[in-house]
C-alpha positions in Angstrom: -10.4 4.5 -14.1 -8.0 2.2 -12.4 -4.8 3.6 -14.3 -6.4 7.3 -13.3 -6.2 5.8 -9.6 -2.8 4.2 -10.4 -1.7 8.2 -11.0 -2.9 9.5 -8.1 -1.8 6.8 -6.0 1.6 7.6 -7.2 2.2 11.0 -7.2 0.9 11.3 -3.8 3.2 8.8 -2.9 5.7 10.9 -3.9 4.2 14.2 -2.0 4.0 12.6 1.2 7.3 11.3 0.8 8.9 15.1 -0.1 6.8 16.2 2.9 8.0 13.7 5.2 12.0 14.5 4.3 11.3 17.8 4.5 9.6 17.5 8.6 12.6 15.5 9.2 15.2 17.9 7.7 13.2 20.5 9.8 13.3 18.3 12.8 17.5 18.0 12.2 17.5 21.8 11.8 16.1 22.7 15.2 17.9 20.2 17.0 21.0 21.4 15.8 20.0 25.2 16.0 18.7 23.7 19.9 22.0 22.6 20.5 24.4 25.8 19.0 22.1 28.5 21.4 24.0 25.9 24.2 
């Protein structure tokens, strides 16, 4: 049971972390689109 936890824990670890480089890229994106419509 604890290993089984150990997996989960891990891969969404590693979810979250793709998610949250992929908000951030996004984030990047706009302000750079934001600042080109100037």
């Amino acid at each position: 049971m604890e290993a089984l936890m150990k997996d989960i824990l891990e891969e969404y670890g590693q979810t979250a972390a793709i998610v949250i480089i992929g908000l951030s890229m996004v984030k990047i994106l706009w302000a750079v689109m934001g600042a080109l419509s100037y």
